[in-house]
C-alpha positions in Angstrom: -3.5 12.4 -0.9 -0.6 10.4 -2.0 -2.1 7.9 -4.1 0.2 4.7 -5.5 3.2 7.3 -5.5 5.7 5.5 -3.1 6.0 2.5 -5.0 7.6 4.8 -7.6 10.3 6.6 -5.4 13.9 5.7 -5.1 14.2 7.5 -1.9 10.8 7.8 0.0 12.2 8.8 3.0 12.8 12.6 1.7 9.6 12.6 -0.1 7.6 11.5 3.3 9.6 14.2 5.1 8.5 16.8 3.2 4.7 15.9 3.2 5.1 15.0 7.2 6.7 18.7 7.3 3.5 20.2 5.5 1.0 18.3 8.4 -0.7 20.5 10.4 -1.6 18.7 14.1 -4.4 16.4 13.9 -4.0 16.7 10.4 -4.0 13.7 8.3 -2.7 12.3 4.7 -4.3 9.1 2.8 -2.0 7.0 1.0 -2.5 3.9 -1.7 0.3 1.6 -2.5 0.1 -1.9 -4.1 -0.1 -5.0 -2.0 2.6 -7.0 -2.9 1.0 -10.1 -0.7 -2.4 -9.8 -1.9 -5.0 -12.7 -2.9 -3.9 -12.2 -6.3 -0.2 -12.1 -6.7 -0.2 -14.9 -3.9 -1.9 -17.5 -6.3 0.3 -15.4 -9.3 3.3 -16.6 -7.4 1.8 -20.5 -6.8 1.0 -20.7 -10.8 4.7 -19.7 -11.3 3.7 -16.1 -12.4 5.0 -12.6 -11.3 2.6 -10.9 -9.2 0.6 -8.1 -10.4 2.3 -5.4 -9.0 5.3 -6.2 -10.4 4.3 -6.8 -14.5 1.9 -4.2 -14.0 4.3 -1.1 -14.3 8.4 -1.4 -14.7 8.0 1.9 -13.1 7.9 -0.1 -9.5 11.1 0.2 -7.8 10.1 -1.0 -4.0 7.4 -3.0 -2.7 5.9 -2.2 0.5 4.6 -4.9 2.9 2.1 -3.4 6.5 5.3 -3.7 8.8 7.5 -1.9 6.4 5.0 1.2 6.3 4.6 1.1 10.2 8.9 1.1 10.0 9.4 4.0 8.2 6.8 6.1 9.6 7.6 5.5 13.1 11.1 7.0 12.9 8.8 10.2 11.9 6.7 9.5 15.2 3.8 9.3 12.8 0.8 6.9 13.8 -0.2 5.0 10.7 -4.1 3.3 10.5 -4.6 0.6 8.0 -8.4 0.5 6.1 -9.8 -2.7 4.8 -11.0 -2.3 1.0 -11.5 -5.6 -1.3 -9.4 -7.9 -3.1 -9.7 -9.4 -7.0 -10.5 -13.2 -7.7 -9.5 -12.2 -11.3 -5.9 -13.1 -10.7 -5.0 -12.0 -14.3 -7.2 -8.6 -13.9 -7.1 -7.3 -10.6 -9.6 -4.4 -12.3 -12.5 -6.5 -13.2 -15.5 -6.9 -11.0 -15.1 -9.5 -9.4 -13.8 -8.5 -6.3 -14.2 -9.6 -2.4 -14.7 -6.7 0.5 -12.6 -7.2 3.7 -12.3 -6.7 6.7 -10.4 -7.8 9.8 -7.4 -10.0 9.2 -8.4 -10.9 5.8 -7.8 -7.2 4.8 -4.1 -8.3 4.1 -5.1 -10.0 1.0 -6.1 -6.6 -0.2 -5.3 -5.5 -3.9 -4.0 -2.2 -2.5 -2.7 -0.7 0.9 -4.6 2.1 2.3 -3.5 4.4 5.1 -3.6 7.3 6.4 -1.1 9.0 8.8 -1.1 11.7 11.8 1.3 13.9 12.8 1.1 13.2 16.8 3.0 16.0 18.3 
């Protein structure tokens, strides 16, 4: 489990090769990163505010968006699968309550990115 790690790492590409080196076949790792395009930080962004993500932790040094993930771990030949959570209409609390499940399409407006990846061969 690599949970909101990535987000933090200069140089993911080493990190990722080492955990894709530790996969067994069929094996597969679960991974969490912010959602730099979710509901919230899009109507942040229309208010004139910073999304989440970003004032949330100066420890953030890359954002991720769904193709970017699919990029970097295809050069691995590594399939990645996408899960649908929920997303925050508390746009100045993304941790309250208040939150929407999704699924689908609308998943992209998901607080966080969730994903796991196989080693295929």
């Amino acid at each position: 489990m690599c949970l909101e790690v990535l987000e933090h790492i200069r140089q993911p590409e080493h990190f990722l090769k080492e955990i894709i080196r530790l996969l067994k076949k069929d094996s597969i790792a679960v991974f969490s990163i912010p959602n730099i395009l979710s509901f919230s930080s899009r109507v942040r962004v229309v208010l004139g505010l910073l999304p989440i993500a970003i004032i949330s932790d100066p420890t953030h040094i890359k954002f991720y968006r769904k193709k970017e993930i699919i990029k970097i771990f295809s050069t691995f030949n590594i399939k990645v699968k996408f899960y649908s959570s929920s997303f925050s209409l508390n746009i100045f609390n993304p941790k309250s309550k208040f939150k929407i499940p999704t699924i689908g399409f609308i998943s992209s407006l998901d607080d966080s990115l969730i994903f796991t990846i196989k080693k295929l061969s």
